[in-house]
N, C-alpha and C positions, 0 to 999 in steps of 0.2 A: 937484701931487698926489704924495705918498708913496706909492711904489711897495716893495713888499719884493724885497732881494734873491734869486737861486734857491736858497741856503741856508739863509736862515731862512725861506722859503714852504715848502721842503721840510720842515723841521723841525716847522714847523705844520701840514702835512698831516700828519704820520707824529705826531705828538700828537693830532690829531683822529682818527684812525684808530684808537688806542691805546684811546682811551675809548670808540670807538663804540659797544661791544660790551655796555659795563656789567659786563666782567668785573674790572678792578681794581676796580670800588666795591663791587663783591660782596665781593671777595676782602676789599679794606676792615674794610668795614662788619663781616664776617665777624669780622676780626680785634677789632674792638671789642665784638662781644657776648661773644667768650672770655674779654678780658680784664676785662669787667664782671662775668659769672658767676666770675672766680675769686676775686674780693672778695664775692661775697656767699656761697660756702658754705664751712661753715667743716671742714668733712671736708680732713685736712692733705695725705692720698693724693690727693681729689679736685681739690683744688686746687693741687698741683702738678706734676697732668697738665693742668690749664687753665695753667698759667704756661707749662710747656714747647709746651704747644700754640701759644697765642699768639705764644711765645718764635719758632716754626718759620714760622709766617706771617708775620713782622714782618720775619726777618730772610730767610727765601725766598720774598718778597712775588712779586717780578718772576719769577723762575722756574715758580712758582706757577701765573700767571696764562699765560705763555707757552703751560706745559703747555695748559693748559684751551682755550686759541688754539687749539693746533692740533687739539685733539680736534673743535670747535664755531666755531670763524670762519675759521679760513685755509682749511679744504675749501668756504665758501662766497662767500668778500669775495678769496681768495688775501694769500700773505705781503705785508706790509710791513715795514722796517726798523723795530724799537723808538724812540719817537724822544729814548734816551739810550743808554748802553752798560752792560754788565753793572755795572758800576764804580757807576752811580746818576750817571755826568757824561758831556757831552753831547760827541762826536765832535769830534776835533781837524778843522779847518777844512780846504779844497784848500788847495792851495799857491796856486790864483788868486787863491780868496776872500781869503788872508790878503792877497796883494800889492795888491790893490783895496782892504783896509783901511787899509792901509799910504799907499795913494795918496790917500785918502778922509778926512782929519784926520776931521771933520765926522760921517758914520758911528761909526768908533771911538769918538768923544766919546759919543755917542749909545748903544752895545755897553756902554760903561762907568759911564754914568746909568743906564740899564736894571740892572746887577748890582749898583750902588749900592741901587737902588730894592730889589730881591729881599731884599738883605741884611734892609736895614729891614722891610720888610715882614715875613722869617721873623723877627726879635727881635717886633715887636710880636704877632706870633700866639704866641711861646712865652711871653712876659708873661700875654696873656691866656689862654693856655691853665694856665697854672701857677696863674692868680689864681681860674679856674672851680674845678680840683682839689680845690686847697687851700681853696676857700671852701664847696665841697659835704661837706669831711670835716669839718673841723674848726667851723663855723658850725650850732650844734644846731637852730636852728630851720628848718623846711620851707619855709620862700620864700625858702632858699640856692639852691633846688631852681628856682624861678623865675628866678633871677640866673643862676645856672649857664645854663639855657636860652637864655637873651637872648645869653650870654657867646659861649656856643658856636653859636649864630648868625650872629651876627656876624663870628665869626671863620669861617668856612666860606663867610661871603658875601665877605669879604677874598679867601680864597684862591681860590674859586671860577672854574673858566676860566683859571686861572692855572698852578695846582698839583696841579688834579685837575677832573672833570666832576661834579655833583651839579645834580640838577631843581631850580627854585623851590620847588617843593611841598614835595622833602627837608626844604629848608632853612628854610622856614616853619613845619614841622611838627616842627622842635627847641623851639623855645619853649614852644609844647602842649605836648609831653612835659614840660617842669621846670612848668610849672603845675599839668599835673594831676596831676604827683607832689606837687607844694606841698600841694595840694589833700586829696587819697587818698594820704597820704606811707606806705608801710609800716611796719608796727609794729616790727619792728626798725631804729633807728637809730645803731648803732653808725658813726662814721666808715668805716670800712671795705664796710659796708653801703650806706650813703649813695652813696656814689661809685661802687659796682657795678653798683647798679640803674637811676642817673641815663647811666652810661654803654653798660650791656647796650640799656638800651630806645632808645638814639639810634643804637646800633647797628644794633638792627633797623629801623630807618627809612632808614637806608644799606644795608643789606641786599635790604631790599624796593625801593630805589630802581634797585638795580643787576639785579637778576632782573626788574623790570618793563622796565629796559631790554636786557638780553638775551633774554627774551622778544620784544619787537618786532623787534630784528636777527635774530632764527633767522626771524620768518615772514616777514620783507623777503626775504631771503635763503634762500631752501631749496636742499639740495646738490642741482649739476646732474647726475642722474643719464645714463652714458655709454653709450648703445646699447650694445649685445653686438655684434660683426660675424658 
């Protein structure tokens, strides 16, 4: 039986931990309905305070979210270590663990399939992430809007557990969304439209996935108030 080493068991707790809360998928999800609304209004002022907005979540995602930790889960669950470093890469190893990799052929080979694996796996979610895009702007017909759904299902059941935490139900309830856009598609179809609306409303199904989950962690967890002496 395969046992994990206390490095990467660590790693995995402080990843489980990281999601518990449902605040990066907030924060997420968050960032995907701004960048969906700024394709579909066409006010130039308004829209490029949705770009810069976006802009500020995408690239102060993990800070973002830290903040919000300590406002709402470290007073309740206490700190854990992020389980990457500000940088978005994972902690240089002990000087043990490396020398046990070292001793370990066998392991390493194993460390090195694994980021083999990652690799391939991010090329093929940016394939299909690129092919949904590009198929909901430029494809006029409304059951782009179906394909995109299924597209972007799939690809979040890919990453799923892997590269972030999302419910079945999230995930299930992306392909609804491109149907009943297919379906009830909005009158305006310009490409840019297209791709705002398909992307604002998956958003808020990420949105609403991460508040139903931080909702449940605040009432598991209520701060422990400290007697007065």
């Amino acid at each position: 039986m395969h046992t994990k080493s206390p490095t990467a068991a660590a790693q995995h707790r402080a990843w489980s931990y990281w999601f518990e809360d449902g605040l990066p998928t907030l924060a997420g999800g968050a960032g995907c309905v701004v960048f969906g609304l700024s394709f579909i209004f066409d006010h130039s002022l308004f829209r490029l305070v949705l770009v810069a907005l976006y802009g500020a979540i995408l690239l102060r995602h993990r800070p973002i979210v830290e903040w919000l930790k300590t406002k709402l889960t470290y007073p309740r669950t206490g700190y854990v270590t992020p389980p990457y470093s500000p940088q978005g890469t994972l902690p240089p190893l002990p000087d043990s663990a490396a020398l046990s990799l070292q001793a370990d052929p066998e392991r390493l080979a194993k460390m090195a399939s694994e980021q083999h694996e990652q690799k391939r796996r991010m090329i093929l979610v940016l394939v299909m992430l690129i092919a949904g895009i590009l198929g909901t702007m430029f494809i006029v017909s409304p059951r782009s809007y179906a394909a995109a759904g299924l597209d972007l299902a799939l690809v979040l059941w890919i990453m799923n557990e892997k590269d972030f935490r999302l419910s079945w139900i999230a995930i299930g309830t992306i392909p609804l969304i491109g149907f009943y856009l297919a379906i009830f598609s909005p009158g305006r179809l310009t490409p840019a439209h297209r791709l705002g609306y398909f992307v604002a409303a998956c958003g808020l199904v990420i949105v609403a996935d991460g508040a139903v989950t931080l909702v449940r962690h605040l009432w598991r967890n209520p701060v422990v108030s400290v007697p007065a002496e």
